[in-house]
C-alpha positions in Angstrom: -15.5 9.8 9.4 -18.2 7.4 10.5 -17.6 4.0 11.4 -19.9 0.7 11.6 -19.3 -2.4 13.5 -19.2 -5.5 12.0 -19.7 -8.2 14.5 -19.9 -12.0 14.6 -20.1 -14.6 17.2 -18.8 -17.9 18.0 -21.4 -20.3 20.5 -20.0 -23.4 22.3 -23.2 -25.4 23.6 -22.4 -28.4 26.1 -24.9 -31.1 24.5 -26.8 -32.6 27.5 -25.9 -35.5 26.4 -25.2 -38.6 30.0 -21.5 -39.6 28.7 -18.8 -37.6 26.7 -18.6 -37.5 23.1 -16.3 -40.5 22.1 -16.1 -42.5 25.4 -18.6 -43.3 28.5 -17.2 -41.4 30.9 -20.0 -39.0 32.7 -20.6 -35.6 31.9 -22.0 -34.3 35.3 -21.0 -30.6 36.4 -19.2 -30.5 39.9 -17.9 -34.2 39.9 -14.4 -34.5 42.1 -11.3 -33.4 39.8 -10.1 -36.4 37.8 -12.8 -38.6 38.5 -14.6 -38.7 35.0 -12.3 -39.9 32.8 -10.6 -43.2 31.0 -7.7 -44.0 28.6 -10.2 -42.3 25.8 -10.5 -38.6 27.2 -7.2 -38.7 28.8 -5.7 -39.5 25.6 -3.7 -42.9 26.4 -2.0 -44.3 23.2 -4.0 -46.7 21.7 -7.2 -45.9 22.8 -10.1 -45.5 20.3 -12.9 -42.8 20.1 -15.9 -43.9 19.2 -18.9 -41.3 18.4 -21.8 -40.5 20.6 -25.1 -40.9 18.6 -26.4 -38.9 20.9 -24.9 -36.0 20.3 -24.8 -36.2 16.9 -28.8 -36.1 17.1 -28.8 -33.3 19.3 -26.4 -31.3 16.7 -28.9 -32.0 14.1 -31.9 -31.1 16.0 -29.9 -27.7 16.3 -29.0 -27.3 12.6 -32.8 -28.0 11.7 -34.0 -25.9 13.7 -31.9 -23.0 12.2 -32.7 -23.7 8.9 -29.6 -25.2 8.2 -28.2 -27.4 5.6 -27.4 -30.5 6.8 -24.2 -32.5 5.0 -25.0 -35.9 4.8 -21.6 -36.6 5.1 -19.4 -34.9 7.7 -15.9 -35.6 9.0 -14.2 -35.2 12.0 -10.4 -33.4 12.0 -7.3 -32.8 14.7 -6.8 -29.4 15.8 -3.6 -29.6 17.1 -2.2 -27.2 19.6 -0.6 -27.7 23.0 -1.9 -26.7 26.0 -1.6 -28.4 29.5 -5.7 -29.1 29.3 -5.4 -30.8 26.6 -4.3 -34.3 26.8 -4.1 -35.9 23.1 -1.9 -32.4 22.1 -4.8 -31.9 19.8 -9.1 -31.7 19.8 -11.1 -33.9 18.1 -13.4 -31.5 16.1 -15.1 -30.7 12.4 -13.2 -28.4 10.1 -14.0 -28.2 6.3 -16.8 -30.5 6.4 -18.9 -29.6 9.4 -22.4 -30.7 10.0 -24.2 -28.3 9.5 -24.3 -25.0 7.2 -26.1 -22.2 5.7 -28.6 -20.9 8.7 -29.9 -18.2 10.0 -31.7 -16.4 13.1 -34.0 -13.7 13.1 -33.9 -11.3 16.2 -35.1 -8.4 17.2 -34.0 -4.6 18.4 -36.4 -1.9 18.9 -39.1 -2.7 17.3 -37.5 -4.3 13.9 -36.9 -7.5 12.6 -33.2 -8.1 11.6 -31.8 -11.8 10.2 -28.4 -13.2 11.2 -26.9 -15.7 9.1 -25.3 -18.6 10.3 -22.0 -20.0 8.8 -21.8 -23.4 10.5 -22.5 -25.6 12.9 -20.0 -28.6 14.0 -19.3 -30.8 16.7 -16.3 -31.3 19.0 -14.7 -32.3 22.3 -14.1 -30.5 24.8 -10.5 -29.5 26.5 -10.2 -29.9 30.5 -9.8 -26.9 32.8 -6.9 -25.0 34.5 -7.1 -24.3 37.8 -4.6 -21.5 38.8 -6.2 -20.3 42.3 -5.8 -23.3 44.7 -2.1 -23.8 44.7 0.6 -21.1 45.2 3.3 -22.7 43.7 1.2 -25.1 40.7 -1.5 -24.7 38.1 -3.4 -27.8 38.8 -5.4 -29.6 35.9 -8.9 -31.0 36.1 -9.7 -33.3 33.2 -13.5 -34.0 33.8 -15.0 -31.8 31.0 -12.3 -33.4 28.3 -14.0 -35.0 26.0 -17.7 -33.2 26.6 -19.3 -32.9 23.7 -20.0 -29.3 22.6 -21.3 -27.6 19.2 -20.1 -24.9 17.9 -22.8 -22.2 16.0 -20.8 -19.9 14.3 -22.5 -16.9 12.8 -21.7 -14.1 9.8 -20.6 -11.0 10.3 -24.1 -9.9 10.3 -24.6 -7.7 13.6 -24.0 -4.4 14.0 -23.9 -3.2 18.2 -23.4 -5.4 21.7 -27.2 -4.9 21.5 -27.6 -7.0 18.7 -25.0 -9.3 20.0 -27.2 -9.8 23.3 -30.4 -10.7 21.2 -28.8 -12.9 18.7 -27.4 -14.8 22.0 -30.3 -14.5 23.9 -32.5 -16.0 21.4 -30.1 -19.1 20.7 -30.2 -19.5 24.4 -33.9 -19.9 24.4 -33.6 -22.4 21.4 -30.8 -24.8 22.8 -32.9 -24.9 26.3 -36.5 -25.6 24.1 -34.9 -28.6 21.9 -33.5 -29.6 25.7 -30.3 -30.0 24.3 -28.4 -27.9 26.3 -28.7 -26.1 29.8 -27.6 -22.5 28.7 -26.1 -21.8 31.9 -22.9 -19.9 31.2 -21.8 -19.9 34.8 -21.1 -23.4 34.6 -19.3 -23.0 31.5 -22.1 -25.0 29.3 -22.7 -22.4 27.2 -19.5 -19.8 26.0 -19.4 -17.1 23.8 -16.5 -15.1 21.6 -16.8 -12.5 19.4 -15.4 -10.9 16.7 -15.6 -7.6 16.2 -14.0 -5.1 13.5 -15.0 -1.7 12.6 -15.1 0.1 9.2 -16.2 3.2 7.4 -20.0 3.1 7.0 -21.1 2.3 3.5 -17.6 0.6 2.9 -18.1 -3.4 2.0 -14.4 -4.5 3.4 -13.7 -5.8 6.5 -11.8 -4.2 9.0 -9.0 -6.0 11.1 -10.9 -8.3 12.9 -10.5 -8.9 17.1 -11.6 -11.9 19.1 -13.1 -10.9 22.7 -12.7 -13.8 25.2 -13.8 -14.4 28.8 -17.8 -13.7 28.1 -19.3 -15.3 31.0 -22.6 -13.6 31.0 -24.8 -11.7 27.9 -24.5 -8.4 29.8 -20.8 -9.0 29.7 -21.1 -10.1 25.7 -23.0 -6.7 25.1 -20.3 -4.5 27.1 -17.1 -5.9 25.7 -18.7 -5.5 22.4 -19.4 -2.0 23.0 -15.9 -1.1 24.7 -14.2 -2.6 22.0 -16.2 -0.9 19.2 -15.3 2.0 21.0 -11.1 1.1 21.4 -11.0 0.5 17.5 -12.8 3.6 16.4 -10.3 5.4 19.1 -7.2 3.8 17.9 -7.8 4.5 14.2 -8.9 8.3 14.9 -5.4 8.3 16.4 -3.5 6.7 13.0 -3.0 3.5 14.8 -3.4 0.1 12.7 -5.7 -2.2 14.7 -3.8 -5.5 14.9 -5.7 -9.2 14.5 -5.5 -10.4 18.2 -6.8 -11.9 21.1 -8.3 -9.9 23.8 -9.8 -10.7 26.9 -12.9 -8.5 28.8 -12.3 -7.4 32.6 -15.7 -6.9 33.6 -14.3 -5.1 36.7 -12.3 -2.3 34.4 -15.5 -2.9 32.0 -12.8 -3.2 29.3 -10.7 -5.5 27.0 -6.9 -6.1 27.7 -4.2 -8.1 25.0 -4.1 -11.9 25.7 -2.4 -12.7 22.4 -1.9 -12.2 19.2 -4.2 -13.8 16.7 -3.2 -17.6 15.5 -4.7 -18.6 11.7 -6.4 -21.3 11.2 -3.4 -23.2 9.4 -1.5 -22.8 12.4 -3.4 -25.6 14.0 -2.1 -27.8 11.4 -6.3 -29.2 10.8 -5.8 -32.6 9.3 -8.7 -35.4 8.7 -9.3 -37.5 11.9 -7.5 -41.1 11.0 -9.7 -43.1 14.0 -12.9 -41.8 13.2 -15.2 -42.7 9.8 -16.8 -40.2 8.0 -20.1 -39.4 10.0 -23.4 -40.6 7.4 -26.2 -39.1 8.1 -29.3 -41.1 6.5 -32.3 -39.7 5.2 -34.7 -41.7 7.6 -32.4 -41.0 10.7 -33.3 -36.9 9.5 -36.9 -37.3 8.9 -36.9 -39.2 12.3 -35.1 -36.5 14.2 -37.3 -33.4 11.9 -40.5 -34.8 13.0 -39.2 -34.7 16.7 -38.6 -31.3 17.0 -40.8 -29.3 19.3 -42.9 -26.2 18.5 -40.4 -23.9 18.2 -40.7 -20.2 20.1 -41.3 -18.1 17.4 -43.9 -20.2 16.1 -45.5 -21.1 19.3 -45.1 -16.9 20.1 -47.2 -16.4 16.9 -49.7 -19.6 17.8 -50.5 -17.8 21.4 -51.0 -14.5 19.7 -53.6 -16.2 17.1 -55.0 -18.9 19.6 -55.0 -17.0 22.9 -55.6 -13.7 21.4 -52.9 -12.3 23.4 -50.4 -9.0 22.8 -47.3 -9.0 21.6 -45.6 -8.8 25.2 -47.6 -11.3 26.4 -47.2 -13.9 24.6 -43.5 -13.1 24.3 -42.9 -13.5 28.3 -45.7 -16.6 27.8 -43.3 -18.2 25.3 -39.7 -17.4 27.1 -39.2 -20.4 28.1 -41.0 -24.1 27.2 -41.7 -24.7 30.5 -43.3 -21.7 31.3 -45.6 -22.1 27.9 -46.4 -25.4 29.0 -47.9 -24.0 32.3 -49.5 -21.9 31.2 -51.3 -23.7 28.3 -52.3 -26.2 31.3 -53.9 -23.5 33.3 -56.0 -22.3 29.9 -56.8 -25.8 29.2 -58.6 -25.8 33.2 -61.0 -23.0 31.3 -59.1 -19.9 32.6 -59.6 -16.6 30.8 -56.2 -16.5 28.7 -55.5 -12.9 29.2 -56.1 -12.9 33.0 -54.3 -15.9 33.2 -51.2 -14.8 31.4 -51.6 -11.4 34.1 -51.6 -13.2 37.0 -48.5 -15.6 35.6 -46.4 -12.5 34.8 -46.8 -11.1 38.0 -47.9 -13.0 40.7 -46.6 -16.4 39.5 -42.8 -15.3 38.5 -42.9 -12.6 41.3 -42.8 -15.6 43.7 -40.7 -17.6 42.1 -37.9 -15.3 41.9 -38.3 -14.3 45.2 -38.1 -17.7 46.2 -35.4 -18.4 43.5 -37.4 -21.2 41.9 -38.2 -22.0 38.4 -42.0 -22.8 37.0 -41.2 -26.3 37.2 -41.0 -25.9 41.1 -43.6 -23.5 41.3 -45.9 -24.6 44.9 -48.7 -23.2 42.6 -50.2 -25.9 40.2 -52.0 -24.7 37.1 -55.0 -26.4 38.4 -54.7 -24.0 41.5 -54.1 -20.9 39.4 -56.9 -21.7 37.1 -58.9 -21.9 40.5 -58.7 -18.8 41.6 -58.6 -17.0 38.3 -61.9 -18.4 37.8 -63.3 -17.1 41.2 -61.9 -13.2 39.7 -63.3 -13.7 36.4 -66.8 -14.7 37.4 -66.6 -11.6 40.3 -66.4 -14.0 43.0 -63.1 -12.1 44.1 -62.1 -8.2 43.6 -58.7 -8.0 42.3 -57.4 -6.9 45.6 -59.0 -10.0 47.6 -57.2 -12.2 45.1 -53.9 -11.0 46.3 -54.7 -11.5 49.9 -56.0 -14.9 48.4 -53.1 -15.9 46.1 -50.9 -14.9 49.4 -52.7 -17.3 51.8 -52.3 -19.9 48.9 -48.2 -19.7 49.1 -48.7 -19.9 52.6 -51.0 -23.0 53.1 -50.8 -24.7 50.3 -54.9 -24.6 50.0 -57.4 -24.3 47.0 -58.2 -21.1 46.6 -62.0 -22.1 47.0 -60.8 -23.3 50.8 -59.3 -19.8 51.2 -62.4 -17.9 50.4 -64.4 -19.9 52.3 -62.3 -20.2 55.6 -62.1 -16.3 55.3 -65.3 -15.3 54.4 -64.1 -13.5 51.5 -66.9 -13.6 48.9 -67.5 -10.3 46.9 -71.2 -8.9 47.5 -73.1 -8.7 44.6 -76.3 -8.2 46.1 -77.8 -4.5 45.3 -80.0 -4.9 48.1 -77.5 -5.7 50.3 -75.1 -2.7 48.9 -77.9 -0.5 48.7 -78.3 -0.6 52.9 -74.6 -0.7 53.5 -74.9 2.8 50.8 -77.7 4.4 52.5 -76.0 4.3 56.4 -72.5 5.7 54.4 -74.4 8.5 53.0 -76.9 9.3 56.5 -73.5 9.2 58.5 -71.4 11.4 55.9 -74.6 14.3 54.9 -72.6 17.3 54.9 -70.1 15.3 51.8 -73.5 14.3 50.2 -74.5 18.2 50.0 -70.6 19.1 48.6 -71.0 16.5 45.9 -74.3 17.8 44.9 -73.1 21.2 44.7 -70.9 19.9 42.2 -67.8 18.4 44.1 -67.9 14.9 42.0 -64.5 13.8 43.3 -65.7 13.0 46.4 -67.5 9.6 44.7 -63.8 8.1 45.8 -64.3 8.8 49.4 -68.0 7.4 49.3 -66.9 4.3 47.4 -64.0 3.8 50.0 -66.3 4.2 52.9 -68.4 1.5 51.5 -65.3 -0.7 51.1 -64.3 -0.5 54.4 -67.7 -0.9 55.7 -68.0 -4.5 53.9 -64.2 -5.3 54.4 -63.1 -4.7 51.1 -66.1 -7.6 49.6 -68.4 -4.9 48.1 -68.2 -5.1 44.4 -67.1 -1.8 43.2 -68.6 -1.4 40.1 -72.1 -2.6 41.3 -71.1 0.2 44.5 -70.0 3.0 41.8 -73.5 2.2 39.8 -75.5 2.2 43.1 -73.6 5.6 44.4 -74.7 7.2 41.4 -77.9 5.9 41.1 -78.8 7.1 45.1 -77.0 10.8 44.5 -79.1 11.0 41.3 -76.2 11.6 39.0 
């Protein structure tokens, strides 16, 4: 029998929001243990929450930008459950009225287009952390990220492999970081994934028995567990083995998933409306104000660089992979760079360096006013491709234009036929027996004349003004 996967996924997002959801306490990663946080986040009796505007806006620029349907009014609920991180003995979060509904993604795998629905969006706190490692005999608590405020963007059941998975993910990375609502760096914990994942005889339209994966930390790790555990279902059914509803944790060492528990319901966490919060009213004007804020978005502004820039698919998809690095290089085509040769030297010169560096664009020691520079010196033939490099290197090294380069070096390209054409004739007098070869009908030997030229002129002869000249002076 054949089996499909039927696969959904559950996002938190840390909102990047300067103080926790209902209290001023300071979200900032890496603070002490204990030091961010008051009578709100630590849950003393009789303190109040009181709701972050903030993060409500930055919830709703997320729902708009996924096309979702935003409930005008939304309620916050107690999901009560105990656990040593969590210091009110239950989180502040949205159950059957959540902010936002109804979305949906589209992503894409080898070559086609495929849409993933979104079920909701909502807010809610975040719990503290358990430390386990730093104390033989204790597990310690830090309660500096209760209280963060996170969404959470839970989708359908709409994808099908880990590969899916990873785009889906990937692509609602690149949209939290665009709206600059949220970091996306899972290493710190600001942006965590689960997944559900069942299996069921292809063609049926029932669900299987479906299995949360935990412990996610990376999108090669969401695309692995997926796959192991499509692969452990399928395995224990072929056996006659019921797959049970439970909790399961990835060991990306093992690069497998291992019981953690067995699957709660959602009435086991006893959900009941929030009695210290009012219902959250979303106004029509406070909508329009946060719609007409969004930025471009990337497919759009993917699309725009195709049309506008008249670049190729992969281009403009690396141009757009980030804001930032659309934004640079939209301010080196603005300095009259050729778009295409601009987005070239950006995908490899430009990120080479900064990885190798470990920088991002926005640290980049190369302005867009210095790129366009020297892209304008290749474009006009000023500089052969190789003298660029040498150029662009002496530029990460100094810090200069690339104008000053060229003209501390010397390194102009030589246009001038009259010029080539003596440099041409003394290669061909001092290499006669080659010139007799290639007019007996060796032709690949125009290589070795053109790289005699080139190292004669130190690499500045333009080659196709040498090839042309070469040609013209063998007669053929």
């Amino acid at each position: 029998m054949e089996f499909e996967a039927v696969i959904g996924l559950e996002v938190h997002a840390q909102l990047l929001t300067r103080s926790k959801i209902f209290c001023g306490c300071a979200t900032t990663f890496g603070a002490p243990p204990n030091t961010q946080t008051c009578a709100v986040c630590t849950g003393m009796p009789g303190a109040l929450p009181v709701l972050n505007a903030r993060a409500v806006e930055f919830a709703l620029r997320m729902g708009l930008a996924t096309g979702c349907e935003i409930r005008r009014e939304s309620r916050f609920a107690r999901k009560n459950y105990f656990y040593p991180d969590l210091p009110k003995g239950y989180q502040i979060s949205q159950f059957d009225a959540p902010l936002c509904e109804r979305g949906h993604l589209s992503i894409e795998v080898d070559g086609k287009e495929r849409h993933v629905r979104i079920h909701r969006i909502h807010m809610e706190e975040d719990a503290g952390k358990n430390i386990h490692d730093q104390d033989p005999d204790a597990s310690l608590v830090d309660l500096n990220r209760a209280g963060v405020p996170l969404i959470e963007i839970v989708s359908e059941p709409d994808m099908r492999d880990g590969r899916e998975a990873y785009a889906y993910l990937t692509k609602l990375k690149q949209i939290l970081v665009y709206l600059e609502i949220c970091d996306g760096n899972m290493e710190e914990g600001s942006l965590r994934c689960d997944a559900n994942v069942s299996v069921r005889p292809r063609g049926a339209t029932q669900l299987g028995t479906k299995v949360e994966v935990k412990n996610l930390n990376s999108f090669k790790n969401v695309e692995a567990a997926i796959g192991h555990e499509i692969e452990r279902q399928v395995a224990a059914i072929g056996r006659g083995e019921r797959v049970h509803q439970e909790t399961r944790l990835f060991d990306p060492g093992k690069g497998e998933t291992r019981l953690m528990r067995s699957k709660e319901e959602a009435h086991d966490y006893r959900y009941f409306t929030e009695p210290d919060l009012m219902p959250l009213r979303v106004s029509e004007e406070w909508l329009q104000a946060v719609q007409a804020a969004l930025p471009e978005l990337p497919d759009a502004k993917r699309a725009r660089f195709e049309s506008q820039y008249k670049l190729p698919v992969y281009d403009a998809a690396v141009m757009t992979a980030t804001r930032a690095l659309a934004e640079y290089y939209e301010a080196t085509v603005a300095m009259g760079a050729d778009p295409k040769l601009s987005s070239n030297w950006i995908m490899t010169e430009v990120l080479g360096a900064l990885n190798a560096r470990g920088l991002d664009i926005g640290s980049s020691p190369i302005t867009p006013v210095r790129l366009a520079g020297l892209v304008h010196l290749v474009a006009d033939g000023t500089l052969s491709s190789k003298m660029a490099k040498d150029v662009w290197a002496a530029m990460l090294e100094t810090g200069d234009t690339a104008a000053v380069v060229v003209e501390q070096l010397g390194m102009k390209q030589i246009h001038d036929p009259d010029a080539l054409r003596s440099v041409i004739g003394a290669v061909l007098a001092a290499n006669a027996g080659e010139v007799e070869k290639y007019k007996a009908g060796k032709t690949n030997l125009m290589g070795h004349f053109v790289g005699q030229v080139m190292k004669e002129t130190r690499g500045q002869a333009n080659p196709g003004e040498v090839n042309r000249l070469l040609r013209e002076l063998l007669g053929g």
